[in-house]
Backbone bond lengths (Angstrom), bond angles and torsions (degrees), N, CA, C in turn:
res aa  C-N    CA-C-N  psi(-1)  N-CA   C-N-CA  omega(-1)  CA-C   N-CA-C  phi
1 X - - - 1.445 - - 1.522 109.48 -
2 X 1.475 113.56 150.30 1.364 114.73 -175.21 1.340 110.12 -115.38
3 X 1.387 98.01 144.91 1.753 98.42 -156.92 1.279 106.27 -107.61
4 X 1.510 178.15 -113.04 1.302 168.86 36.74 1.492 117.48 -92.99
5 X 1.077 140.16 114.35 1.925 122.09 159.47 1.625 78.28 109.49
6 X 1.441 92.46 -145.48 1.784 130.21 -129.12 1.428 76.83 -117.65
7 X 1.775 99.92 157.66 1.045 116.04 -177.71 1.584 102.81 -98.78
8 X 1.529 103.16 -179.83 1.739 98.04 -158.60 1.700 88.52 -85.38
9 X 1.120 134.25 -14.00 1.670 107.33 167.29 1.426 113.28 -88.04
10 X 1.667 142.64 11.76 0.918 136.70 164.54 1.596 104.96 -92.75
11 X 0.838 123.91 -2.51 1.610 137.53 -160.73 1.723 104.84 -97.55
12 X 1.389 92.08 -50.97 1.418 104.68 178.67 1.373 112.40 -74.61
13 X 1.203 103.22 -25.85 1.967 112.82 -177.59 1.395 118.76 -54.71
14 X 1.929 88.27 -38.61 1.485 103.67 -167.34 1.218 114.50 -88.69
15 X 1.579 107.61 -11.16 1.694 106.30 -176.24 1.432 107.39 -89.65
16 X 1.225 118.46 -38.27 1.469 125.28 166.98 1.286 116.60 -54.53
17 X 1.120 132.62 -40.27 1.542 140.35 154.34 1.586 123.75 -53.01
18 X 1.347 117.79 -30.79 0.861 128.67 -171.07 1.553 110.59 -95.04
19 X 1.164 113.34 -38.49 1.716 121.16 154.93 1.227 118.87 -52.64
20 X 1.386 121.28 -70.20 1.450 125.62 161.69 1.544 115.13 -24.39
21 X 1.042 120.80 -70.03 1.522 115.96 -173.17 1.605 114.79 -71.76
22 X 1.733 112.10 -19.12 1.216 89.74 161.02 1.473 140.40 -81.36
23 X 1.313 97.08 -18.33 1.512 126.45 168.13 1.763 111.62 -43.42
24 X 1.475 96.94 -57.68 1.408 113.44 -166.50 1.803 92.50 -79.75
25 X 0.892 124.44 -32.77 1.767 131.43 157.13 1.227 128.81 -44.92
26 X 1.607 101.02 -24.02 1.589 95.16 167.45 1.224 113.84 -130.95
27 X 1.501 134.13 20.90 1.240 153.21 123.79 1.693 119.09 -41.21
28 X 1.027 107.72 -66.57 1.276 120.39 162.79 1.308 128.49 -52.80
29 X 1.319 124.66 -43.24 1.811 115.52 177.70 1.845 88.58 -97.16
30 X 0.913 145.98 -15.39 1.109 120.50 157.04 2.049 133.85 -76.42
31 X 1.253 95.45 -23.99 1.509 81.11 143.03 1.054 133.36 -64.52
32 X 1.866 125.64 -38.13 1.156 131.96 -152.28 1.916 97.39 -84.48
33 X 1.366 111.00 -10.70 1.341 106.29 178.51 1.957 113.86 -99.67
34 X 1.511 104.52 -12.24 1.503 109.16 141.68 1.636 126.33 -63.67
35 X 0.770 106.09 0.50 1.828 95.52 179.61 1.388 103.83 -106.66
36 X 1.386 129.13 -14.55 1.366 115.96 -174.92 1.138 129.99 79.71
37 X 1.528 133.49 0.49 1.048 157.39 -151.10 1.621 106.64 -109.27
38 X 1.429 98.57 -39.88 1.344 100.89 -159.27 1.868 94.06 -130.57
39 X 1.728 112.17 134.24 1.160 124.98 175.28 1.646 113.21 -48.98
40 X 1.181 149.80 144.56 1.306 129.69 152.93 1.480 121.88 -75.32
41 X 1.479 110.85 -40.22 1.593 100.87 164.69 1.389 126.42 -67.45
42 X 1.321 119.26 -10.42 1.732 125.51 144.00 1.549 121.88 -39.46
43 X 1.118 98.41 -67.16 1.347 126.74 175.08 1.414 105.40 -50.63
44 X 1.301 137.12 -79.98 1.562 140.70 151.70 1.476 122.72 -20.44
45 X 0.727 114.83 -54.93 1.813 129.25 175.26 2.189 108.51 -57.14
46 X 1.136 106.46 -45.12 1.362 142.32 170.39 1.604 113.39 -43.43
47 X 1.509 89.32 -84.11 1.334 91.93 177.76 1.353 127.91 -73.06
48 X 1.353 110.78 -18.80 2.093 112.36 -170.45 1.917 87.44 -79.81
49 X 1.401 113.36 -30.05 1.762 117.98 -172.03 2.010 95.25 -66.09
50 X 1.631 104.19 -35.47 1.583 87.58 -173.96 1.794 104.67 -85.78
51 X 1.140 106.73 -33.34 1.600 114.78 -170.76 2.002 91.27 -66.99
52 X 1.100 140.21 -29.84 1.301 122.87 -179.47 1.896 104.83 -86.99
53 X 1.190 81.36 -27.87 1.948 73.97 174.64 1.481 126.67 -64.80
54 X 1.377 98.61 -45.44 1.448 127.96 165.28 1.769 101.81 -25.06
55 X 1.399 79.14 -87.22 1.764 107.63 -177.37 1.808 100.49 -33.76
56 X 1.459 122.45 -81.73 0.784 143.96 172.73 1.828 123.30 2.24
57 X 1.442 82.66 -56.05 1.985 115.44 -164.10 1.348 99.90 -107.46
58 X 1.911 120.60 6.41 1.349 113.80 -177.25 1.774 117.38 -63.11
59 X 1.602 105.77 -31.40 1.774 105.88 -178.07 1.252 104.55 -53.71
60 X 1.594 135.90 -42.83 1.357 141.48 -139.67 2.134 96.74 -77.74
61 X 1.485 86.01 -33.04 1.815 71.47 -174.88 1.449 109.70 -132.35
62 X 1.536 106.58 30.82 1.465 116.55 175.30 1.143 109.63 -51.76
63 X 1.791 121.62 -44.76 1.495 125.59 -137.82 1.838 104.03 -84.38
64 X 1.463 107.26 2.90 1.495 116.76 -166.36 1.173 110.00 -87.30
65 X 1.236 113.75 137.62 2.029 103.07 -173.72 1.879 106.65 -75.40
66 X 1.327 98.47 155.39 1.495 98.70 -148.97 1.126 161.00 85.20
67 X 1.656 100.48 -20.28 1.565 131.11 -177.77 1.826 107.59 -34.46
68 X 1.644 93.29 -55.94 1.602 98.70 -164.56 1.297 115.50 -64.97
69 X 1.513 109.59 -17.09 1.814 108.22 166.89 1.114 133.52 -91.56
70 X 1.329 110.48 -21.10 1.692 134.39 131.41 1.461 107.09 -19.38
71 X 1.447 96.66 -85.73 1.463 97.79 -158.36 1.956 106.83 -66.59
72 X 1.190 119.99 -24.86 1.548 124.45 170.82 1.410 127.63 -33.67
73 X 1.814 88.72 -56.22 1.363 104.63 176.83 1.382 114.70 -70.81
74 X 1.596 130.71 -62.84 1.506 143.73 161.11 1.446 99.05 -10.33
75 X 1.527 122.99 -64.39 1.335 142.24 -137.00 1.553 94.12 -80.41
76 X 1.407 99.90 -74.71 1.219 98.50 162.23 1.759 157.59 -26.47
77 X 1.139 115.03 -53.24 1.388 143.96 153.39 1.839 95.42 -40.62
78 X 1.424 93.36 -87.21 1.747 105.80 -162.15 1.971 115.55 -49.06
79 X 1.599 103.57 -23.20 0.909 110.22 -163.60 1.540 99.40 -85.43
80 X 1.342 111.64 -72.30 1.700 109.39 165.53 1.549 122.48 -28.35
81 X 1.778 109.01 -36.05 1.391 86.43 -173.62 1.632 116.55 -92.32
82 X 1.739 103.37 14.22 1.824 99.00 178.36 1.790 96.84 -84.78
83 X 1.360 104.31 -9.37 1.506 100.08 -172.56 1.550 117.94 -93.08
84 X 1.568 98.06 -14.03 1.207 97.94 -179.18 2.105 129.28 -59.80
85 X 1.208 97.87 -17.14 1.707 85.53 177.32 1.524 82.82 -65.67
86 X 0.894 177.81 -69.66 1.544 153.52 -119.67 1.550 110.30 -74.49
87 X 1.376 111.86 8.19 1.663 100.32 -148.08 1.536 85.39 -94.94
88 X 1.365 155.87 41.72 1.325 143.59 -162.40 1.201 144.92 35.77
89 X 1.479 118.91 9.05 1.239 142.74 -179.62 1.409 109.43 -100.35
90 X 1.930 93.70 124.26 1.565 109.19 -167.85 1.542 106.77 -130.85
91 X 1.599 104.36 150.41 1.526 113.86 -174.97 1.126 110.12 -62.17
């Protein structure tokens, strides 16, 4: 049998990690859209621009050990917080 990648508990490591930080990703820009300070479609516009760059530039530093939890967390964070105006929190 041919094997490729990560094993299925590094897989799971990364998805659990990767939830987590998005979680905490949209915790975070949704406070930041309670203060008034800060636009939410700023905020939205922002993060999908870092979450596609991310993605984008992923070959360049795949080959580094760790990369994929790297990019989990990054991914994570930025990604939850373009979703966050959905979270029900109003000015």
């Amino acid at each position: 049998m041919l094997t490729k990648g990560k094993s299925d508990v590094d897989v799971t490591l990364i998805m659990k990690i990767f939830g987590i930080c998005n979680t905490s990703g949209r915790f975070i820009s949704a406070i930041s859209f309670v203060t008034d300070k800060l636009d939410s479609l700023i905020i939205h516009i922002c993060c999908l621009g870092v979450s596609g760059a991310l993605t984008i530039s992923y070959p360049l530093y795949a080959s580094i050990d760790g990369a994929e939890f790297a990019f989990a967390v990054i991914a994570g964070i930025f990604i939850g917080g373009s979703n966050a105006d959905y979270s029900g929190f109003r000015r």
